[in-house]
MARSEFI-889576 format. One record per residue (C-alpha): x, y, z; chain; residue in three letters; residue number from 1. Coordinates in steps of 0.1 Angstrom, whole numbers, plus 2048, in hexadecimal, padded with zeros to 3 digits. Layout:
N
<atom xx="X" yy="Y" zz="Z" chain="A" resn="ALA" resi="NUM"/>
...
This chain:
75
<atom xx="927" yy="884" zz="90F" chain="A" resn="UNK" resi="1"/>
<atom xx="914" yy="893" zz="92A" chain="A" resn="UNK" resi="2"/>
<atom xx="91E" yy="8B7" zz="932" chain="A" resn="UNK" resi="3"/>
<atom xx="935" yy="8B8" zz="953" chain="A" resn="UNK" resi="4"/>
<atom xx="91E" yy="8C5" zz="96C" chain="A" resn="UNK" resi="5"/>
<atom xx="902" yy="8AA" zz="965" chain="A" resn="UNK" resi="6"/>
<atom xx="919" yy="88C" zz="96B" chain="A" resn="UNK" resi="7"/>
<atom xx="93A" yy="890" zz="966" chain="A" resn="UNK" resi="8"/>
<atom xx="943" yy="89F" zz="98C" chain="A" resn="UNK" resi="9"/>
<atom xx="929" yy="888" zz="9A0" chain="A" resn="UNK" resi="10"/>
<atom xx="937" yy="86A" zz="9AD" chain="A" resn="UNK" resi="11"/>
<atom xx="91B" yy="85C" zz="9BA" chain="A" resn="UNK" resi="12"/>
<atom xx="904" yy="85E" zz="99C" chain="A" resn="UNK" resi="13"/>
<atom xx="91F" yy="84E" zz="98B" chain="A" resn="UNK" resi="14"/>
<atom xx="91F" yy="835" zz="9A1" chain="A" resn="UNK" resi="15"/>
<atom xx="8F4" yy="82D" zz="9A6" chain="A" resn="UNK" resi="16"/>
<atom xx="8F6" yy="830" zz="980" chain="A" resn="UNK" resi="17"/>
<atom xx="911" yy="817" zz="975" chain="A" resn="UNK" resi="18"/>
<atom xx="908" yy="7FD" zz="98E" chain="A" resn="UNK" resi="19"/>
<atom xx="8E5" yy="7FE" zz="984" chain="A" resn="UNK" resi="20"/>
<atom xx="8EC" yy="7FD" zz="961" chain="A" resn="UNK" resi="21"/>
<atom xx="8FB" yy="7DF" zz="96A" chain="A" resn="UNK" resi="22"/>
<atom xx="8E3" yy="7D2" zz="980" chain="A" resn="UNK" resi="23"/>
<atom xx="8CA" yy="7D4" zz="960" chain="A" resn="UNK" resi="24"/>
<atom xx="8E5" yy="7C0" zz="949" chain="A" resn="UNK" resi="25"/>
<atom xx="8E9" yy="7A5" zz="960" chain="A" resn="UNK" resi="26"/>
<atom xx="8C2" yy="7A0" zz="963" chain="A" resn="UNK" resi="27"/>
<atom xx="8BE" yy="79F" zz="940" chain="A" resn="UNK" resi="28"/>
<atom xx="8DD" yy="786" zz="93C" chain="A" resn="UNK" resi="29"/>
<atom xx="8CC" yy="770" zz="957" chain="A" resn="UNK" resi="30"/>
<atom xx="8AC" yy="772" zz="944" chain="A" resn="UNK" resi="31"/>
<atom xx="8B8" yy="768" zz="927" chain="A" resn="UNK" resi="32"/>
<atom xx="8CB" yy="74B" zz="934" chain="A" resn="UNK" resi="33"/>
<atom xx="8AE" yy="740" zz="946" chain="A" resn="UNK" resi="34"/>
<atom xx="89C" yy="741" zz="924" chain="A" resn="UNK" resi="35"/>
<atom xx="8B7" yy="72B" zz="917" chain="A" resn="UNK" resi="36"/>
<atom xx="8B9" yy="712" zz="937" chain="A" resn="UNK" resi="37"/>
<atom xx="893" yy="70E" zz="936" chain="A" resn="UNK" resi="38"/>
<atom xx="88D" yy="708" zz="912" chain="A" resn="UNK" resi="39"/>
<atom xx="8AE" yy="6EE" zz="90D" chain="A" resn="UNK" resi="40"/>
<atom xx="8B2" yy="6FA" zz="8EB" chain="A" resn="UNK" resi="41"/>
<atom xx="8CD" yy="710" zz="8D6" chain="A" resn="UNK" resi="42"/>
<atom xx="8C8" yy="736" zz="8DD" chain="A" resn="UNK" resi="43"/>
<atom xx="8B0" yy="746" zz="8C0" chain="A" resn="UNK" resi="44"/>
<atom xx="8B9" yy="767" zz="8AF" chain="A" resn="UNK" resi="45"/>
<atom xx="8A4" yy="77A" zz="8CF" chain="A" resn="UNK" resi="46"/>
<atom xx="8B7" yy="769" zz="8EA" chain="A" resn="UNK" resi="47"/>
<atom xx="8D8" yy="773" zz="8D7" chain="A" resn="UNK" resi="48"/>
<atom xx="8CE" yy="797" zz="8D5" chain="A" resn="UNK" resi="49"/>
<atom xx="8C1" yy="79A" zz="8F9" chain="A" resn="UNK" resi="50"/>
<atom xx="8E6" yy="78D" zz="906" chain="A" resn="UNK" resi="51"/>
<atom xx="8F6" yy="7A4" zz="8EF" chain="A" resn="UNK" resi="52"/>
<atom xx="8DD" yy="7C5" zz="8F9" chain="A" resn="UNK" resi="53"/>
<atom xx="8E6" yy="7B2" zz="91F" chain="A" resn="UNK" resi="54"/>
<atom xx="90E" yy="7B7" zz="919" chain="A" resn="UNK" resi="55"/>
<atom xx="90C" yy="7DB" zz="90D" chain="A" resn="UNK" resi="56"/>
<atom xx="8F2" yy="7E5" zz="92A" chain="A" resn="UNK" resi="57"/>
<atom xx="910" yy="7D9" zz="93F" chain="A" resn="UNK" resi="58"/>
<atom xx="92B" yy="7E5" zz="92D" chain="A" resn="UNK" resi="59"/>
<atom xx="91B" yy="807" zz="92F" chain="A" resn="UNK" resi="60"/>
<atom xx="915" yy="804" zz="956" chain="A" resn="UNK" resi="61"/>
<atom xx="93D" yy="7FE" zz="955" chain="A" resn="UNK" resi="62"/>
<atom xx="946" yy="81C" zz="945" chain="A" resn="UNK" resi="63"/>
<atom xx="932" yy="834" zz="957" chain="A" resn="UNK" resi="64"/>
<atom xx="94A" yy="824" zz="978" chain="A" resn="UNK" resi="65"/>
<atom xx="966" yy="825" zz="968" chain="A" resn="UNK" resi="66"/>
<atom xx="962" yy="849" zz="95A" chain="A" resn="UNK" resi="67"/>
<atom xx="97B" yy="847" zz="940" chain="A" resn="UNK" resi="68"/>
<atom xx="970" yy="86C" zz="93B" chain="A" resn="UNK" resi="69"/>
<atom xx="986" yy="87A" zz="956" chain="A" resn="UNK" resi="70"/>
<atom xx="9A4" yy="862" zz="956" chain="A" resn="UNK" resi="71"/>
<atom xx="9AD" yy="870" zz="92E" chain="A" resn="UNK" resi="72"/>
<atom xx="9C2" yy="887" zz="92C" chain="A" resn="UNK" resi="73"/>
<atom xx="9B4" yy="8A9" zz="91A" chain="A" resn="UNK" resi="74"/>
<atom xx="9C0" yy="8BC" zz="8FB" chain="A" resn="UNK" resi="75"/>
């Protein structure tokens, strides 16, 4: 967890930084299913991993805009 005044209270980093972090998971989806398109054949063990690595870049990127950090209540 990053410390409240690094990320926590800016908006706009969250925002640069979630929508790039999916920016990068969508180009590494797209690369991978071009990989796939191009070659015709079932996806290898590498291809697999590269979609999976693609889903969590984006999956991250989603949860730094969401910022389930502030919407939880504290204890």
């Amino acid at each position: 967890m990053a410390p409240p005044g690094r990320l926590g209270d800016c908006r706009g980093c969250r925002l640069v930084c979630g929508l790039g972090l999916l920016g990068a998971g969508g180009y590494v989806f797209a690369s991978a299913r071009r990989l796939m398109r191009k070659t015709g054949a079932a996806p290898g063990p590498g291809t697999v991993g590269q979609i999976v690595f693609a889903l969590g870049l984006a999956s991250w990127g989603v949860v730094m805009l969401v910022n389930p950090e502030t919407k939880s209540p504290t204890k």
